[in-house]
Backbone as XML, in Angstrom:
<?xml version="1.0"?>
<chain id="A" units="angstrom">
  <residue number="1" name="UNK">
    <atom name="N" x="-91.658" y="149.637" z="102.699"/>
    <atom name="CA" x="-90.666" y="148.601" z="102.782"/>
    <atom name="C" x="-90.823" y="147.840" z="104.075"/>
  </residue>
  <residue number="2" name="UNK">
    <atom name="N" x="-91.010" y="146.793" z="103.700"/>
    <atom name="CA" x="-91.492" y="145.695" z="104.693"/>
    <atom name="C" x="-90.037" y="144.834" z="105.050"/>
  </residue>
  <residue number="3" name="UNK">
    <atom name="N" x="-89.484" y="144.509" z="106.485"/>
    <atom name="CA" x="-88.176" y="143.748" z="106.735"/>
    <atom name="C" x="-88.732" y="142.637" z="107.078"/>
  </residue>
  <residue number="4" name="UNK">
    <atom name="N" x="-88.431" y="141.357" z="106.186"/>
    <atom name="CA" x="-89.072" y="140.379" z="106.639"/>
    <atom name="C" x="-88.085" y="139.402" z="107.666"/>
  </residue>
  <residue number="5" name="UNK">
    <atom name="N" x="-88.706" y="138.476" z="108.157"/>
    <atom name="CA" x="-88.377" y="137.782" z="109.204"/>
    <atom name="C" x="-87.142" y="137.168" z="108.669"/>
  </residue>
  <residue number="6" name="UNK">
    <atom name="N" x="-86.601" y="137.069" z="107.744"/>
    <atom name="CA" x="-85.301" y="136.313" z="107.007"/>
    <atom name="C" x="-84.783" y="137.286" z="107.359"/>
  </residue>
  <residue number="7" name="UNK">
    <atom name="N" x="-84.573" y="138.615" z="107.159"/>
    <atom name="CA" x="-83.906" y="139.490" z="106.878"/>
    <atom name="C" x="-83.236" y="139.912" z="108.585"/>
  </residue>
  <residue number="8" name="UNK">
    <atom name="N" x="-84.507" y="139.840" z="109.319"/>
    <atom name="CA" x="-83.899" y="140.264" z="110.646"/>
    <atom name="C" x="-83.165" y="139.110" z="111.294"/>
  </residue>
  <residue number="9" name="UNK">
    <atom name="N" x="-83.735" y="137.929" z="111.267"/>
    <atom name="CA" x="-82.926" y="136.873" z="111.755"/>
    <atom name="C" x="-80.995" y="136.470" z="110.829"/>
  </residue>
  <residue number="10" name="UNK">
    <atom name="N" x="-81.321" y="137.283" z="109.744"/>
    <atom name="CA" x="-80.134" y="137.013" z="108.900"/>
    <atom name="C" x="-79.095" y="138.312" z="109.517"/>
  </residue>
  <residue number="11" name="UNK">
    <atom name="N" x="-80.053" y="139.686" z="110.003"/>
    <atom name="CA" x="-78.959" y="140.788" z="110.673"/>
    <atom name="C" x="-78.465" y="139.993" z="112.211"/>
  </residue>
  <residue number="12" name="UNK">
    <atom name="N" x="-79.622" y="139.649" z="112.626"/>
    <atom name="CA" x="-79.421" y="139.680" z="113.948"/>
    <atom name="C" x="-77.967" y="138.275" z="113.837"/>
  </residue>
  <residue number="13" name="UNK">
    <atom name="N" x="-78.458" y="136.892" z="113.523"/>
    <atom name="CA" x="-77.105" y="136.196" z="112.851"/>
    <atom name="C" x="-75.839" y="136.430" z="112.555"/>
  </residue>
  <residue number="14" name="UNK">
    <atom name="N" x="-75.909" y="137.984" z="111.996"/>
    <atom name="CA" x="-74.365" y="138.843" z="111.682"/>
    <atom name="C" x="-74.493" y="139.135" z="112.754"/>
  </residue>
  <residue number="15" name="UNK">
    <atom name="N" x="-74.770" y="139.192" z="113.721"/>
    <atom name="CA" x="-74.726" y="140.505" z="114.910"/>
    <atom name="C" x="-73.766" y="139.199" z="115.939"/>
  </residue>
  <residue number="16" name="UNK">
    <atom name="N" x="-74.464" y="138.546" z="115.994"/>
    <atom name="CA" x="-73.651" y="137.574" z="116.638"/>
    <atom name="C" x="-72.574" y="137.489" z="116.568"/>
  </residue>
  <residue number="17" name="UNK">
    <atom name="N" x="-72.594" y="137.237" z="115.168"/>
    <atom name="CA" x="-71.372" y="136.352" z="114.602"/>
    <atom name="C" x="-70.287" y="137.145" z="114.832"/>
  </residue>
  <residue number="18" name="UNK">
    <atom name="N" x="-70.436" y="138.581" z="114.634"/>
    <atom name="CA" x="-69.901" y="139.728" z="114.650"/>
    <atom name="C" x="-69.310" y="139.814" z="116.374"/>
  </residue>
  <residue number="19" name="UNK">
    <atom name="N" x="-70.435" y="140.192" z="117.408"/>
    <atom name="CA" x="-69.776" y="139.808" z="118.617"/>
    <atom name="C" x="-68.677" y="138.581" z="119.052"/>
  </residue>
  <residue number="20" name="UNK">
    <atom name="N" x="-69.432" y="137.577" z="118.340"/>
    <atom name="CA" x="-68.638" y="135.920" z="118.780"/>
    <atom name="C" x="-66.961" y="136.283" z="118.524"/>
  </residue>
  <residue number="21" name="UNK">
    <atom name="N" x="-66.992" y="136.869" z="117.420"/>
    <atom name="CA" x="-66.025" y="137.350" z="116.803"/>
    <atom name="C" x="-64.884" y="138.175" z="117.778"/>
  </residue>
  <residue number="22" name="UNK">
    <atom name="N" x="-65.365" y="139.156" z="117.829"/>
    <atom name="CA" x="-64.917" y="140.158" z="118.847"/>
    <atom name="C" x="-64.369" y="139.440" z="119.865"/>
  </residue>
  <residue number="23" name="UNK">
    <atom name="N" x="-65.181" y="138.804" z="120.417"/>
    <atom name="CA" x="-65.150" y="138.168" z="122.057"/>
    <atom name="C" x="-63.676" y="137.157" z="122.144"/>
  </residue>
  <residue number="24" name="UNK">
    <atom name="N" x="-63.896" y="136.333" z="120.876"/>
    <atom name="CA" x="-62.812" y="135.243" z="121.031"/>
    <atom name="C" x="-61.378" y="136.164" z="120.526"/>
  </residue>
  <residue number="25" name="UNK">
    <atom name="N" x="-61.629" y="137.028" z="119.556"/>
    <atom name="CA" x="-60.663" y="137.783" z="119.149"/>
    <atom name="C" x="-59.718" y="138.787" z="120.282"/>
  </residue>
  <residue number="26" name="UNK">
    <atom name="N" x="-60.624" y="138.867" z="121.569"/>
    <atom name="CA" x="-60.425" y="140.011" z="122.546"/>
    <atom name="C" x="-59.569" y="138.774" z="123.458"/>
  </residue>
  <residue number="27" name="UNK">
    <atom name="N" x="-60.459" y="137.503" z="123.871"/>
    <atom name="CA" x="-59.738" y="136.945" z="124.211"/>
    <atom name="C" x="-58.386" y="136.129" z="124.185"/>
  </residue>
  <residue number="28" name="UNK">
    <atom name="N" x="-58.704" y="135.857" z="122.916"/>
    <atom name="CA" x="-56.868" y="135.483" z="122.202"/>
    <atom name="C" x="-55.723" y="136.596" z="122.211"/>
  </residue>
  <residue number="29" name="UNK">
    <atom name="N" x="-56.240" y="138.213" z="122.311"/>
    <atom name="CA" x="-55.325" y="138.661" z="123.027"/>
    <atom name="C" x="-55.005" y="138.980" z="123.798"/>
  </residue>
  <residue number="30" name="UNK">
    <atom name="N" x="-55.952" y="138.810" z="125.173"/>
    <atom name="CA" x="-55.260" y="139.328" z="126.379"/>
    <atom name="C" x="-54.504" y="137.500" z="127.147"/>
  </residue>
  <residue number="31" name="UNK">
    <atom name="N" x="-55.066" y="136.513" z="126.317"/>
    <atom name="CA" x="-54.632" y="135.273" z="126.721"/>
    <atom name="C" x="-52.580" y="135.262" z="126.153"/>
  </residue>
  <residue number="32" name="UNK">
    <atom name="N" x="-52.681" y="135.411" z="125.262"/>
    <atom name="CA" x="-51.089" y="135.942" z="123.964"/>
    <atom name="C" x="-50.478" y="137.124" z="125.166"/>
  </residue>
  <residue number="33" name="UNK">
    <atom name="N" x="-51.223" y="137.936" z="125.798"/>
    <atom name="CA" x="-50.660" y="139.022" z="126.186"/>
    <atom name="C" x="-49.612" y="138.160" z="127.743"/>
  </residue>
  <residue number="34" name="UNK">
    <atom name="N" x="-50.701" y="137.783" z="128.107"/>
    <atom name="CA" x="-50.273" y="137.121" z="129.848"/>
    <atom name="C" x="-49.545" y="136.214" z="129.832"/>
  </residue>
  <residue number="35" name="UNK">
    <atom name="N" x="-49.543" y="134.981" z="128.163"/>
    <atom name="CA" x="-48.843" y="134.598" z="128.351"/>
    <atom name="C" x="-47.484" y="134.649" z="127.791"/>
  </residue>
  <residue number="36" name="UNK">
    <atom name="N" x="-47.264" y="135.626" z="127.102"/>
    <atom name="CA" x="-45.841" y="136.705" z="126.919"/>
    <atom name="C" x="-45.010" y="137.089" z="128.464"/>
  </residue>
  <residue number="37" name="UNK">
    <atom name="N" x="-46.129" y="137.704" z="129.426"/>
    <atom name="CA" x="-45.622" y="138.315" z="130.398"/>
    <atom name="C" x="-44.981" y="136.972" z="131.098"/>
  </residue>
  <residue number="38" name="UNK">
    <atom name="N" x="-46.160" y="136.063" z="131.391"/>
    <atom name="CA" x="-45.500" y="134.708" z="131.980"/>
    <atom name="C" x="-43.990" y="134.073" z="131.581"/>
  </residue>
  <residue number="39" name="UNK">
    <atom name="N" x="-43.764" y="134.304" z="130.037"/>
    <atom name="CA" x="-42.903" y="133.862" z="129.343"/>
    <atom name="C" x="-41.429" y="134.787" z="130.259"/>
  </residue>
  <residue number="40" name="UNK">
    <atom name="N" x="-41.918" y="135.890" z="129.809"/>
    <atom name="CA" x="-40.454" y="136.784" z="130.091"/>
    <atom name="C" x="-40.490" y="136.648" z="131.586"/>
  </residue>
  <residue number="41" name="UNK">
    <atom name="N" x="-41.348" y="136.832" z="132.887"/>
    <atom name="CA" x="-40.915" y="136.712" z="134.200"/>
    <atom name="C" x="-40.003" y="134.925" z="134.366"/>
  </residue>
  <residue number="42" name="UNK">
    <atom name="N" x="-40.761" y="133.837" z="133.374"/>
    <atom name="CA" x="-40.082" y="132.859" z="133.191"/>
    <atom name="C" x="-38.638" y="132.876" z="132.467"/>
  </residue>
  <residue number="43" name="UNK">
    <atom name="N" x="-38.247" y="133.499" z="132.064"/>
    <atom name="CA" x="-36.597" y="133.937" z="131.465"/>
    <atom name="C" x="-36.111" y="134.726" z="132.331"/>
  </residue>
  <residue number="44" name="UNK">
    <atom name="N" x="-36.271" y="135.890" z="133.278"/>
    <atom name="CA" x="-36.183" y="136.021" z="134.044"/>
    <atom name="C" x="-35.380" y="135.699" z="135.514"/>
  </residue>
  <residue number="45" name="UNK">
    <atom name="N" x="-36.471" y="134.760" z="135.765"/>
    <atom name="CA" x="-36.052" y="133.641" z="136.903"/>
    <atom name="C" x="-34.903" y="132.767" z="136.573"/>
  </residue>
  <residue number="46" name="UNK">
    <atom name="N" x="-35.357" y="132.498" z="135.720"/>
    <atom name="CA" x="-33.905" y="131.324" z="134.935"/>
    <atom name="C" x="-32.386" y="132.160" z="135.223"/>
  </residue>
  <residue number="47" name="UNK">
    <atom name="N" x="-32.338" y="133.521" z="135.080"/>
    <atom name="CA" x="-31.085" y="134.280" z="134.946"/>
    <atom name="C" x="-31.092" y="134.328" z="136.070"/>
  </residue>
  <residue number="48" name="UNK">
    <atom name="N" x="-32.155" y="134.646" z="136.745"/>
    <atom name="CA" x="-31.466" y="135.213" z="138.284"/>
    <atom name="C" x="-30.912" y="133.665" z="139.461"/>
  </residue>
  <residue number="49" name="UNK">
    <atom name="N" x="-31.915" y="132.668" z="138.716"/>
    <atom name="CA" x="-31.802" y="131.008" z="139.037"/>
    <atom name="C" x="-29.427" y="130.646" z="138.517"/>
  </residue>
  <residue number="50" name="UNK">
    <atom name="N" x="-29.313" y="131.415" z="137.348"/>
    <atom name="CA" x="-28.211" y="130.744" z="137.225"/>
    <atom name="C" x="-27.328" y="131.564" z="138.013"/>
  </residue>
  <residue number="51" name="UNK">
    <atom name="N" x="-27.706" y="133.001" z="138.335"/>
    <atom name="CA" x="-26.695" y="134.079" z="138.870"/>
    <atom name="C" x="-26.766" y="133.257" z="140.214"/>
  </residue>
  <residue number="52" name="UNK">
    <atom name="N" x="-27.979" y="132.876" z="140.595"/>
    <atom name="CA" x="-27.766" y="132.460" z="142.112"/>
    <atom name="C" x="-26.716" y="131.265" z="142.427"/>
  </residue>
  <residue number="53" name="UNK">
    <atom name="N" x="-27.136" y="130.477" z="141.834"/>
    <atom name="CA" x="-25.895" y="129.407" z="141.637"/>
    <atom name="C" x="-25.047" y="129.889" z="141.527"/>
  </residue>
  <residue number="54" name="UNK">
    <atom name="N" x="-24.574" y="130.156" z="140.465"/>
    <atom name="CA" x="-23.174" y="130.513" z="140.048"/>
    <atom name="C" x="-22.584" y="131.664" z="141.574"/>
  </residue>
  <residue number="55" name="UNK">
    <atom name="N" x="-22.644" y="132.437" z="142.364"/>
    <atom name="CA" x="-22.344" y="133.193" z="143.705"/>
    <atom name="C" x="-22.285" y="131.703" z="144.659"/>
  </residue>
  <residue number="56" name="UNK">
    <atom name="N" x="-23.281" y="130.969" z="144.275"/>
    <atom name="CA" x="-23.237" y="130.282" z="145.416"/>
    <atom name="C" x="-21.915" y="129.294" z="145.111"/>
  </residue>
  <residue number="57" name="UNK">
    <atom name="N" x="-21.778" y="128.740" z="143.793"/>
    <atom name="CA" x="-20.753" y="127.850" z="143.442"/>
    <atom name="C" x="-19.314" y="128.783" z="144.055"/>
  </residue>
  <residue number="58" name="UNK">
    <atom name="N" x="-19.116" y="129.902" z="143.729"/>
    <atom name="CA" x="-17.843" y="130.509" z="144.365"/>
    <atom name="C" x="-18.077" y="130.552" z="145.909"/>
  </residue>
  <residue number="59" name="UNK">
    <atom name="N" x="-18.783" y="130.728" z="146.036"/>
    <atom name="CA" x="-18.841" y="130.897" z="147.825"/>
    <atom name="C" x="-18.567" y="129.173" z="148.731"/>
  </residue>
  <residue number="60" name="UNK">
    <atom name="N" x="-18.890" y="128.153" z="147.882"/>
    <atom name="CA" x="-18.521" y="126.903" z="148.445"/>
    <atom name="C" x="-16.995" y="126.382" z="147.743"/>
  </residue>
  <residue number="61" name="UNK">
    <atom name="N" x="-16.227" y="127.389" z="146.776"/>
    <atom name="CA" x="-15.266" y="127.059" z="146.378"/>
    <atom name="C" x="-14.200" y="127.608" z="147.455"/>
  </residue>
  <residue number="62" name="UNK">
    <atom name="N" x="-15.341" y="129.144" z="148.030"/>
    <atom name="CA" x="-14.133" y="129.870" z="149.032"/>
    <atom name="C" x="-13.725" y="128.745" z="150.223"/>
  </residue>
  <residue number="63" name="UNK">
    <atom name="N" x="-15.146" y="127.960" z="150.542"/>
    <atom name="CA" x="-15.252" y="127.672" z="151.836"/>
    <atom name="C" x="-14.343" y="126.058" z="151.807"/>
  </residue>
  <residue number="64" name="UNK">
    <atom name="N" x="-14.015" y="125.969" z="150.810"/>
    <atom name="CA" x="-13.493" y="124.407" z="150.914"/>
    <atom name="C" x="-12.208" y="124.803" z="150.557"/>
  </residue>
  <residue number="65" name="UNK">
    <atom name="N" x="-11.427" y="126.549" z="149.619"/>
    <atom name="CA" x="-10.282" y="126.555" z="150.060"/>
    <atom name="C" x="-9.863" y="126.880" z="151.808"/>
  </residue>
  <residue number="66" name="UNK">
    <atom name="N" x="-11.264" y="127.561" z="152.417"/>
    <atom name="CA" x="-10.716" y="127.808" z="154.176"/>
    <atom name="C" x="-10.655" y="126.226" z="154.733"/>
  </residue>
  <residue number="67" name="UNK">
    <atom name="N" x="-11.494" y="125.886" z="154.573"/>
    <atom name="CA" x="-11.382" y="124.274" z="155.281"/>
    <atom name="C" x="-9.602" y="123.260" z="154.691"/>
  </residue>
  <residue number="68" name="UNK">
    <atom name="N" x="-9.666" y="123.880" z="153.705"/>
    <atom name="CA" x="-8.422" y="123.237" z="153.398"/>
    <atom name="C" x="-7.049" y="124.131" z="153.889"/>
  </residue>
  <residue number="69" name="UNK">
    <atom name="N" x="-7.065" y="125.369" z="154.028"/>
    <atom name="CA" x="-5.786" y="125.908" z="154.585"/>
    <atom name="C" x="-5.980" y="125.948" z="156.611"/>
  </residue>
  <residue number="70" name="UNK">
    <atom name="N" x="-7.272" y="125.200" z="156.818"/>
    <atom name="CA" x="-7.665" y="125.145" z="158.110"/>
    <atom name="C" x="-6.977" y="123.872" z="158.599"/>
  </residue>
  <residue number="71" name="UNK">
    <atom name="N" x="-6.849" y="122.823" z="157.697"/>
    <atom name="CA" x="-6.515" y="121.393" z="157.680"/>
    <atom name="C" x="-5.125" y="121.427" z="158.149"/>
  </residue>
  <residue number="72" name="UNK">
    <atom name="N" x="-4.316" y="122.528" z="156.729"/>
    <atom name="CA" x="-3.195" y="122.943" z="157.116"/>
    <atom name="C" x="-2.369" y="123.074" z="158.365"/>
  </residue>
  <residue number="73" name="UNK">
    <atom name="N" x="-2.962" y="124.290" z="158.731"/>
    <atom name="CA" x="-2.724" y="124.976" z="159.926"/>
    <atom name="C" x="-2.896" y="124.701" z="161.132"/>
  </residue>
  <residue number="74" name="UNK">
    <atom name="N" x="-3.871" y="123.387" z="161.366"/>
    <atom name="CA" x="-4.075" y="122.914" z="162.605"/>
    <atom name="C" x="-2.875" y="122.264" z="163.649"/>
  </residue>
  <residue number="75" name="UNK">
    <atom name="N" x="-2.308" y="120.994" z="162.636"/>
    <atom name="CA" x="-0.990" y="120.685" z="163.213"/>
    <atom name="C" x="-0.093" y="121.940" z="164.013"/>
  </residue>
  <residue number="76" name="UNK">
    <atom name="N" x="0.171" y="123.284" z="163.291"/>
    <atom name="CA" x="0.870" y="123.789" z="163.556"/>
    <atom name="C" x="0.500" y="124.569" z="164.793"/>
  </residue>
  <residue number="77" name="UNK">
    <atom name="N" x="-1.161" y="124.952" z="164.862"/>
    <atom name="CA" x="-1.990" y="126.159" z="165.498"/>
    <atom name="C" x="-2.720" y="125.145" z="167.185"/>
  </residue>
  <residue number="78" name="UNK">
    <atom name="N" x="-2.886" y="124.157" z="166.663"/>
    <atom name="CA" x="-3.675" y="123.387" z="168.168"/>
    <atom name="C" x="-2.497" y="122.011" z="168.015"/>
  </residue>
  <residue number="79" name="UNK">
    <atom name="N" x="-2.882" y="122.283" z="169.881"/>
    <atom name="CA" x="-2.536" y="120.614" z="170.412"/>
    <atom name="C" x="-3.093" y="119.677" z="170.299"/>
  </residue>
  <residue number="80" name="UNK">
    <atom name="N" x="-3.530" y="118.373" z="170.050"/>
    <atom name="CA" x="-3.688" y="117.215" z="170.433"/>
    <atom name="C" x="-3.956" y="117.201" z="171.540"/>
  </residue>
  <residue number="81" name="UNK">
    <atom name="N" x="-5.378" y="116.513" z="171.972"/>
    <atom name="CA" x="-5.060" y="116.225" z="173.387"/>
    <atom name="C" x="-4.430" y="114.847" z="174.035"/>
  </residue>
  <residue number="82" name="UNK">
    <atom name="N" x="-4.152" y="113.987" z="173.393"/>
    <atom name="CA" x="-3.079" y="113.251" z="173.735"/>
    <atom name="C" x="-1.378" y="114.016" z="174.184"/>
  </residue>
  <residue number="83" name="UNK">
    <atom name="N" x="-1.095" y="114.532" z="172.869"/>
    <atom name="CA" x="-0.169" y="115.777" z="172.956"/>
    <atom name="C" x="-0.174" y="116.588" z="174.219"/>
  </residue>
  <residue number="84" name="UNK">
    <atom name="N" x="-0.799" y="116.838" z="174.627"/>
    <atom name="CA" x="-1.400" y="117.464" z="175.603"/>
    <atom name="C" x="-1.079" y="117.000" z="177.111"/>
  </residue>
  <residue number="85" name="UNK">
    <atom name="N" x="-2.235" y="115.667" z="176.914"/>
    <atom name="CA" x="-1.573" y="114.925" z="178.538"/>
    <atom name="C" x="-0.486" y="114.364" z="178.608"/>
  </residue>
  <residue number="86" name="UNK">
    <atom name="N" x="0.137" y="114.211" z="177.891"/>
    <atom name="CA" x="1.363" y="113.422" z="177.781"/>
    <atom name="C" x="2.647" y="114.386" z="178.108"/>
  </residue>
  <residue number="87" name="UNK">
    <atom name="N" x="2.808" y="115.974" z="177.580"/>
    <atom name="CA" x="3.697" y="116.941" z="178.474"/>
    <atom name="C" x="2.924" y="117.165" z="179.459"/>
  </residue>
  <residue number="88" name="UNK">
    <atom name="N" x="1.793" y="117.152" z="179.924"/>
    <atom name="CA" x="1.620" y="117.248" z="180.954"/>
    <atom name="C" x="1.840" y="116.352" z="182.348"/>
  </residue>
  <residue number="89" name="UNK">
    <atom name="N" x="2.031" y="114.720" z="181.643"/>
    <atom name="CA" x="2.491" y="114.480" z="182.637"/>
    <atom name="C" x="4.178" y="113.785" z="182.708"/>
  </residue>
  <residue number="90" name="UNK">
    <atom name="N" x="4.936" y="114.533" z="181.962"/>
    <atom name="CA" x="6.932" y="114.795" z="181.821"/>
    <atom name="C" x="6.759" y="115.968" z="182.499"/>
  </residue>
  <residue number="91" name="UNK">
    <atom name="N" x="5.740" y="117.039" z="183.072"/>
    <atom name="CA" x="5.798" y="118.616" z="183.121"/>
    <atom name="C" x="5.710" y="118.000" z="184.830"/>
  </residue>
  <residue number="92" name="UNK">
    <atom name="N" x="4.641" y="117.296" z="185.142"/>
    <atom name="CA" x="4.386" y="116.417" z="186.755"/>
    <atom name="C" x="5.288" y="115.670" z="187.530"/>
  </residue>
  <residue number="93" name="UNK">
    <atom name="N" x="6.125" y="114.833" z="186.082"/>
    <atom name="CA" x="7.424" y="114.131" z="186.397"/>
    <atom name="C" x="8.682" y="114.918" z="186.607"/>
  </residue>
  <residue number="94" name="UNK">
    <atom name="N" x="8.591" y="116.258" z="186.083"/>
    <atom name="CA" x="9.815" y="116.647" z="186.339"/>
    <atom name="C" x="9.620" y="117.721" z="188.188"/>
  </residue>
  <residue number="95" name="UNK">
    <atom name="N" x="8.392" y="117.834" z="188.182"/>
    <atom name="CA" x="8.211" y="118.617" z="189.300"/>
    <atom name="C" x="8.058" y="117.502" z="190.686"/>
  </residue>
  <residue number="96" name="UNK">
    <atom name="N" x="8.070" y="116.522" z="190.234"/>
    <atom name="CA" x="7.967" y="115.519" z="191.481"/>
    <atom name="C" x="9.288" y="115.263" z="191.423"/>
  </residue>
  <residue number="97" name="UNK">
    <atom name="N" x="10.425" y="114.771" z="190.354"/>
    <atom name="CA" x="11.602" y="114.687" z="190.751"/>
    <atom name="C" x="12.483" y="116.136" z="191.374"/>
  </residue>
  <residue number="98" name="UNK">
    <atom name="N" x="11.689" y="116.972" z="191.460"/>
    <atom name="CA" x="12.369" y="118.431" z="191.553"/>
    <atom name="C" x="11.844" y="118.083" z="193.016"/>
  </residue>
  <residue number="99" name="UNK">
    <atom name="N" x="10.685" y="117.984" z="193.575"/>
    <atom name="CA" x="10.409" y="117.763" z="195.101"/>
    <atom name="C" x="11.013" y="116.460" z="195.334"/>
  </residue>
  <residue number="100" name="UNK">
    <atom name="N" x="11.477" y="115.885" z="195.138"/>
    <atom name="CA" x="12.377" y="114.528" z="196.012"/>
    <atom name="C" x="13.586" y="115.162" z="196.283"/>
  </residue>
  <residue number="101" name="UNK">
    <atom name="N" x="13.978" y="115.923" z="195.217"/>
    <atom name="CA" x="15.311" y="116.526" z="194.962"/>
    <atom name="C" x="16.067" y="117.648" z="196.349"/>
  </residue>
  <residue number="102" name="UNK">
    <atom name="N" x="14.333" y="118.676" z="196.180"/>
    <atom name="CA" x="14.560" y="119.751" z="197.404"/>
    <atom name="C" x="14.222" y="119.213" z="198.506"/>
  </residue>
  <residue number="103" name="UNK">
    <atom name="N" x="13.773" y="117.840" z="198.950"/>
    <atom name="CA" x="13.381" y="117.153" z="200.299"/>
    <atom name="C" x="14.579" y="116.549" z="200.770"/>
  </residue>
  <residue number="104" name="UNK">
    <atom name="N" x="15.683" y="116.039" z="199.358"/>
    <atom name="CA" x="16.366" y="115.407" z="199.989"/>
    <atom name="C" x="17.751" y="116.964" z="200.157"/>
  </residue>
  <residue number="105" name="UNK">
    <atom name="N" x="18.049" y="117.910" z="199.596"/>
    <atom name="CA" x="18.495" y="118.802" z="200.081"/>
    <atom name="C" x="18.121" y="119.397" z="201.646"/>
  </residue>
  <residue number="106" name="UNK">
    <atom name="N" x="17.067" y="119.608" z="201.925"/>
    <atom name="CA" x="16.487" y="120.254" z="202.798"/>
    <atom name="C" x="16.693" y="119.336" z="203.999"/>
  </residue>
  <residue number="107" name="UNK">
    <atom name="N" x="16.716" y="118.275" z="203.859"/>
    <atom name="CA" x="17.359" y="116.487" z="204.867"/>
    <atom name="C" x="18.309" y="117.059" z="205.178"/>
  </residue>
  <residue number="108" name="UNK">
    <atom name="N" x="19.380" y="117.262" z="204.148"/>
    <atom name="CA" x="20.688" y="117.114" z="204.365"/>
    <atom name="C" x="20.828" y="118.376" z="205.317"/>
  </residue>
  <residue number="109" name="UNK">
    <atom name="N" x="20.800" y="119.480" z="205.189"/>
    <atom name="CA" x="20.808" y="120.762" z="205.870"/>
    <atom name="C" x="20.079" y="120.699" z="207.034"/>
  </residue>
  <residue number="110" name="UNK">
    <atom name="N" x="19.289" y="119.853" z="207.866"/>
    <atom name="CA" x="18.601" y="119.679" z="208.948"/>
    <atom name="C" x="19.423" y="118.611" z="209.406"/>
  </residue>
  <residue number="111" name="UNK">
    <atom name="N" x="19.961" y="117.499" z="208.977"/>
    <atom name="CA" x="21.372" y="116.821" z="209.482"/>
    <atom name="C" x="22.353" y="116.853" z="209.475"/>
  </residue>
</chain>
C-alpha cells in the first residue's frame, strides 16, 4: 500500500485545519473569559462608584446643615467688629468722664 501525494497533502490539510481550529477555538475562549472578568470588575466599580457618591451626597448634606446652624448662631456667639469698637469706645467715654469726675473731686478736697 502505496500513500500517495493526494492523500498526504489531503491528511496533512486536516491537520491544519484541525489545529486552525483549535487555536481560534482556544482563543475565543480565553478572549469570552477576560472579557467576562472585565465585565464584572466593570459592574463592580459602578456600585462602589454609586456607594461613593451617595456617602459623599450625605456628608455635603451634613455640612451645609452645620454651615447653616453656623449662620444661625453667629449673631448670637461673635461680635461684630464694628460692634466691637463702638462699646469700646462708650466703655473710653465713660472712663474719661469718670476721670474728669475724680479730678474734679480730688480739686475740691485740695481746696
Amino acid at each position: 500500500m502505496e500513500i500517495g501525494v493526494v492523500q498526504i497533502i489531503a491528511v496533512i490539510g486536516s491537520v491544519f485545519s484541525f489545529l486552525s481550529t483549535l487555536i481560534v477555538g482556544s482563543l475565543a475562549f480565553f478572549m469570552k473569559r477576560t472579557l467576562d472578568s472585565y465585565q464584572k470588575a466593570d459592574e463592580k466599580n459602578a456600585a462602589d462608584i454609586k456607594e461613593v457618591d451617595k456617602k459623599q451626597t450625605e456628608e455635603v448634606e451634613k455640612l451645609k446643615t452645620q454651615i447653616n446652624e453656623l449662620k444661625s448662631d453667629l449673631p448670637l456667639v461673635y461680635v461684630l467688629r464694628e460692634d466691637f469698637i463702638r462699646t469700646l469706645n462708650n466703655v473710653d467715654k465713660q472712663m474719661s468722664d469718670m476721670n474728669v469726675k475724680l479730678d474734679k473731686i480730688l480739686q475740691a478736697k485740695i481746696t
